[in-house]
N, C-alpha and C positions, 0 to 999 in steps of 0.2 A: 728798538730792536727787541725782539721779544729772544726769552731764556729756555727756550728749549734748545736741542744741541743737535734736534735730529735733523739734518740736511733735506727730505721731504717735506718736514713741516717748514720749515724753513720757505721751499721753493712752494707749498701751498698758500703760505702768507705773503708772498712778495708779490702773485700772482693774483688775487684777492685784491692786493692794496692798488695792482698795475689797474685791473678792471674797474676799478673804485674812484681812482684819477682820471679816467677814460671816460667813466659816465660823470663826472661833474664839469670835466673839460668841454661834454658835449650836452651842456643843457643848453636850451634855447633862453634867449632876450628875454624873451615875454612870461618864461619862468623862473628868471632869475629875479623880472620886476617884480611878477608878483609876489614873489619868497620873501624879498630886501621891504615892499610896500608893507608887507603883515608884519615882517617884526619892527619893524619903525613902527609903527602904527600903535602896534601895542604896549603899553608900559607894563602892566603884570607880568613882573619875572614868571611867577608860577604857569602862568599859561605859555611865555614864549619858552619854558623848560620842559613842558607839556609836549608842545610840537615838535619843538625839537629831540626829542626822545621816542616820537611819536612818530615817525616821518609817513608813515604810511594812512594818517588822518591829514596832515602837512598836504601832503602830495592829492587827497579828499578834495581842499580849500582850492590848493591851486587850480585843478582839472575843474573844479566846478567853476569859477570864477573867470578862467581862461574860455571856456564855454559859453558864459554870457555876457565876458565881456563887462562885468561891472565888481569892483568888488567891494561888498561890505563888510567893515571892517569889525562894527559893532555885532555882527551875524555870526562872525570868525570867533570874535572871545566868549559870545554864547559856545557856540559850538566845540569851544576845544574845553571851555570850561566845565561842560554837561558833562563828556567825556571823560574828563579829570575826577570830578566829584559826583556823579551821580550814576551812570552806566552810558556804554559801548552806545554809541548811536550816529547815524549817517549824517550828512551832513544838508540832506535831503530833508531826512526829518527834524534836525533843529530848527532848517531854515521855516519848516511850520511851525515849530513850536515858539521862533523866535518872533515869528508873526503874531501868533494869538499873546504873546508876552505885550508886545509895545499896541497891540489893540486893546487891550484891557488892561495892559500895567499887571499883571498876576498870573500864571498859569497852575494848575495842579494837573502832578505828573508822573508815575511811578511812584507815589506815596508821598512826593514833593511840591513844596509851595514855593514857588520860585514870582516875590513882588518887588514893587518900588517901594511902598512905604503902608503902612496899616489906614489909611485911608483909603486907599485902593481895593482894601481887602472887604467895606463894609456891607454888599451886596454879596459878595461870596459868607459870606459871616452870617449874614442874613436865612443864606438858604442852608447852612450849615446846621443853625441851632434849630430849625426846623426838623431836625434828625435827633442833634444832641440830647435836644427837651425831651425827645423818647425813653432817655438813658437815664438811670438813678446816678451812675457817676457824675455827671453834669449837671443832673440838676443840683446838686448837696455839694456840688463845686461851684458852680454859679448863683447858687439862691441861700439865703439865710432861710434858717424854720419859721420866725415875723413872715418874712416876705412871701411866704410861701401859703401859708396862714391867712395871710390877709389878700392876697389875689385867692384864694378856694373860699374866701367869705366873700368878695366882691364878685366873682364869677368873671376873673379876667381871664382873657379870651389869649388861647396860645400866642398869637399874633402880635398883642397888644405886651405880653412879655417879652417876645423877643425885642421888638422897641427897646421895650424899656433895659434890657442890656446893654441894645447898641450904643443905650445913652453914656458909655463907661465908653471914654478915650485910649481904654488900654485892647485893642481888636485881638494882637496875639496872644494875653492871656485869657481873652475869651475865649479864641480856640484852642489853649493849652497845647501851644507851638514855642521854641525854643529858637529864635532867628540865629543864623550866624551869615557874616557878609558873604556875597556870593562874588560880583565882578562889576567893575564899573565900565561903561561905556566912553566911545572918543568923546561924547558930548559934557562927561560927568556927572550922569543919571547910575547914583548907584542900588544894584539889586542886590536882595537879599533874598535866601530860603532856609527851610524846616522843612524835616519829615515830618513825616503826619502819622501818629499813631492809629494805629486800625482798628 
């Protein structure tokens, strides 16, 4: 019962609450499955408190899903999870992003590295210090003054240094990225991401 005393507000809350019973009384089967499918499905509190908070990216998943008729579930905690932690985005466009994710295992994305693990990342890393190596913060971050000394006496070749970083098992502090866990899938493939300094 709510504490207000005023008999309008009153009869505009009771009114509100009628219309409110009214639309949950009248949802369809096949949205109710698919509502009950997604939170069963998901164990991340954080993301089923997400959607549920969220009803109107909720109701995103369902329409989309009821539309084609399939639902993925692993696309759904991409997608409410993007929305959570990183920015506003459809569910249109995670479903691409969550594509090029499980084709490459890694996407960069609004300043975000969203992978499976730092071996995934060693081709992207690759084409990265191609950049880096332009940079004096990177390189007196990556190269001792020996190492550096002694590739400008042998005339080693940019290429042939990047190698030889990649030969270091540690990829995220190559790219001086800080992981924190992102979400795990139904399967138990879990992703992690970092921003990415500019």
């Amino acid at each position: 019962m709510i504490n207000n005393k005023s008999e309008i507000i009153n009869k505009l809350f009771f009114n509100e609450l009628k219309e409110l019973i009214d639309k949950c009384n009248n949802i369809e089967d096949k949205t109710v499955y698919m509502i009950e499918k997604i939170f069963i499905s998901i164990e991340d509190e954080e993301i089923k408190n997400y959607l549920i908070r969220n009803n109107c990216k909720l109701q995103e998943l369902v329409n989309r899903y009821k539309k084609l008729e399939l639902l993925n579930i692993d696309e759904a905690i991409f997608f409410a999870w993007y929305n959570l932690n990183i920015n506003t985005i459809s569910i249109d466009k995670a479903s691409q992003y969550y594509y090029e994710l499980t084709t490459s295992n890694y996407i960069e994305v609004e300043s975000h590295l969203v992978y499976t693990n730092e071996i995934d990342l060693r081709e992207y890393a690759k084409d990265e210090l191609d950049t880096m190596l332009d940079m004096e913060y990177h390189i007196d971050r990556l190269l001792d003054k020996d190492m550096i000394i002694d590739m400008w006496l042998n005339n080693t070749s940019k290429e042939d240094v990047i190698e030889e970083i990649l030969m270091s098992d540690d990829i995220e502090d190559i790219l001086d990225i800080s992981p924190e866990y992102a979400f795990t899938t139904t399967s138990g493939i879990e992703y992690r991401y970092s921003e990415k300094e500019e």
